[in-house]
C-alpha positions in Angstrom: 0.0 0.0 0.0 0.7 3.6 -0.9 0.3 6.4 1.6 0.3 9.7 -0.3 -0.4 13.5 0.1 -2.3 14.8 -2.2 -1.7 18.0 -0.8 -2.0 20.7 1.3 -5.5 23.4 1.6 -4.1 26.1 0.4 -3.1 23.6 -3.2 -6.6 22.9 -3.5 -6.5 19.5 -4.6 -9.6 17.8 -5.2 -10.4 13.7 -5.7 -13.6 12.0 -7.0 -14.4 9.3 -5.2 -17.2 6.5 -6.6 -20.2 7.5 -3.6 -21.3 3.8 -3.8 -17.9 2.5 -2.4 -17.1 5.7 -0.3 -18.8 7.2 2.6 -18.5 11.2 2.1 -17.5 11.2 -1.3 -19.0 14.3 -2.2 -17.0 15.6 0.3 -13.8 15.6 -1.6 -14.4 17.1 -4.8 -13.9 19.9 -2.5 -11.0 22.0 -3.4 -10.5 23.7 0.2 -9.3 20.9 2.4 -5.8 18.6 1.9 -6.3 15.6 0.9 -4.0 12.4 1.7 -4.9 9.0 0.1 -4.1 5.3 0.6 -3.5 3.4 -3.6 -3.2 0.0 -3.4 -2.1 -0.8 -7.2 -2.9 2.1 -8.1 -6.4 2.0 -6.9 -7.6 4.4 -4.0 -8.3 2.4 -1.0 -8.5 5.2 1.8 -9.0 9.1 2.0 -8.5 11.8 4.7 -9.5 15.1 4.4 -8.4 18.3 6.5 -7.3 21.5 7.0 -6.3 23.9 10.0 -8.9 24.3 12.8 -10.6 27.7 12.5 -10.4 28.1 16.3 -6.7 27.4 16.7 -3.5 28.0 14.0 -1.3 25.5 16.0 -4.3 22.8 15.2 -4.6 20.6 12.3 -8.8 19.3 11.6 -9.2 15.9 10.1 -12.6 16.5 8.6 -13.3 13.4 6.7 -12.0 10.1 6.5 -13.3 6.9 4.7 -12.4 3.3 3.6 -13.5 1.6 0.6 -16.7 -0.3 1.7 -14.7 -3.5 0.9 -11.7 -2.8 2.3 -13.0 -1.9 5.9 -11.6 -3.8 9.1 -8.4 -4.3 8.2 -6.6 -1.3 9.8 -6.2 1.1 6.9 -8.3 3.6 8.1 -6.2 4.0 11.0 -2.7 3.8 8.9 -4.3 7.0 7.0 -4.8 8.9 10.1 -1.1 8.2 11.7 0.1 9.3 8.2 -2.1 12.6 8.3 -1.2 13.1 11.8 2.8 13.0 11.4 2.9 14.7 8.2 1.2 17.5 9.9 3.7 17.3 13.0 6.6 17.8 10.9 4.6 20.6 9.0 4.7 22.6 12.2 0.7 21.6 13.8 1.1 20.9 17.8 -2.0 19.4 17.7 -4.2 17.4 15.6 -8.1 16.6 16.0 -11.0 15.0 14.6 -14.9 14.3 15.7 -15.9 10.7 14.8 -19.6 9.6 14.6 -19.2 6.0 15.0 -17.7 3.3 17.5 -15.3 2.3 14.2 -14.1 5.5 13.2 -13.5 6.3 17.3 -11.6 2.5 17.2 -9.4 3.8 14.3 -8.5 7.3 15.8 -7.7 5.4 18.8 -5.3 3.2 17.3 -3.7 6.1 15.9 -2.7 7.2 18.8 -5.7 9.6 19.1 -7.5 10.6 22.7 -10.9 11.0 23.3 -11.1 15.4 25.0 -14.7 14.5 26.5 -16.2 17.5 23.8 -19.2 16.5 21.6 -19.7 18.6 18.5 -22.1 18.3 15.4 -25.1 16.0 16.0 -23.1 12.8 17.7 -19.7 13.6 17.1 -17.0 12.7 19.7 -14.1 14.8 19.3 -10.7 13.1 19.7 -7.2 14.6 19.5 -3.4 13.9 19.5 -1.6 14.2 21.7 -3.5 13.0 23.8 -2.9 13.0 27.9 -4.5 10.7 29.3 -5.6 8.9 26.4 -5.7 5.1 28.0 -7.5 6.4 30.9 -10.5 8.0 28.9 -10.6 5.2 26.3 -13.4 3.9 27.7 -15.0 6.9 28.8 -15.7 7.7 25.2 -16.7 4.5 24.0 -19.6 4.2 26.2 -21.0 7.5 25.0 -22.1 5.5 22.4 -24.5 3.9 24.0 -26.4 6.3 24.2 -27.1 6.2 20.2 -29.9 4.0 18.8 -27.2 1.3 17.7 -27.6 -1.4 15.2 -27.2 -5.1 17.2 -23.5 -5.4 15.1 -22.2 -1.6 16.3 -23.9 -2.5 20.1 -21.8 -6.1 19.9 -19.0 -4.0 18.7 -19.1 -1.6 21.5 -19.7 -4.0 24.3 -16.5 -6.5 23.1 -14.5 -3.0 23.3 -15.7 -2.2 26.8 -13.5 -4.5 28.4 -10.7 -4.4 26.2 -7.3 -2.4 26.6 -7.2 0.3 23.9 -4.7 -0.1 21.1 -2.0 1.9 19.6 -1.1 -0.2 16.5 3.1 -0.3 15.9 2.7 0.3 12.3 4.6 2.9 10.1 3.9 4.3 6.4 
């Protein structure tokens, strides 16, 4: 696999992405966030979207992120936002966040090192960010606000087989 950045906000670039395989899709034809995107012979896999947080200069927003529908579960989701959140390190950001509306997307921001701040936004959105102090310790406190959603019996299974469990930071580099 291929972990590439597309580019920056300010560059503009834009990517079409087939809306039946892509959650968000629409969402990238936009020309006013970065893109970064995971090829996997030559095919895109995996997309991020972003661009600095209105509220704070010295913070980097991942606004989007998506698998291919048959590529999900296997970690590349989050691969794509380690690789987001180092490339925007060494571009200067001290912080980088993101607001996840799903137990999946909160397990893959997890394992990318990710914290959950105990701040909602949107409709159902749990914001997590990196660094993140404290980041074992309120694992779990953000995974059970999930609960509170009307949850589908896979998610709910999903969410109670995580309760337990230690969270993650997957060893993996791009």
């Amino acid at each position: 696999m291929e972990f590439e950045l597309l580019g920056w906000p300010a560059e503009g670039p834009t990517l079409r992405l087939d809306y039946e395989q892509f959650s968000y899709a629409g969402k990238f034809v936009m020309s006013s966030t970065g893109k970064a995107v995971v090829r996997e012979d030559g095919d895109v896999v995996a997309a991020a979207a972003f661009d600095p947080d209105r509220t704070d200069d010295s913070a980097l927003r991942i606004r989007y992120v998506t698998v291919r529908r048959d590529r999900r579960g296997e970690g590349i989701g989050s691969r794509l936002l380690r690789t987001v959140r180092e490339r925007a390190s060494e571009r200067g950001f001290g912080r980088v966040v993101i607001a996840v509306n799903n137990p999946f997307a909160y397990e893959a921001a997890s394992k990318a090192g990710f914290g959950y701040t105990g701040e909602r936004t949107g409709l159902a959105e749990r914001v997590l960010a990196w660094p993140a102090p404290n980041r074992d310790e309120r694992y779990r406190e953000g995974l059970t606000t999930f609960r509170e959603d009307d949850l589908e019996s896979g998610v709910a299974e999903f969410v109670e087989s995580r309760e337990t469990a230690p969270p993650v930071v997957e060893p993996f580099s791009t």
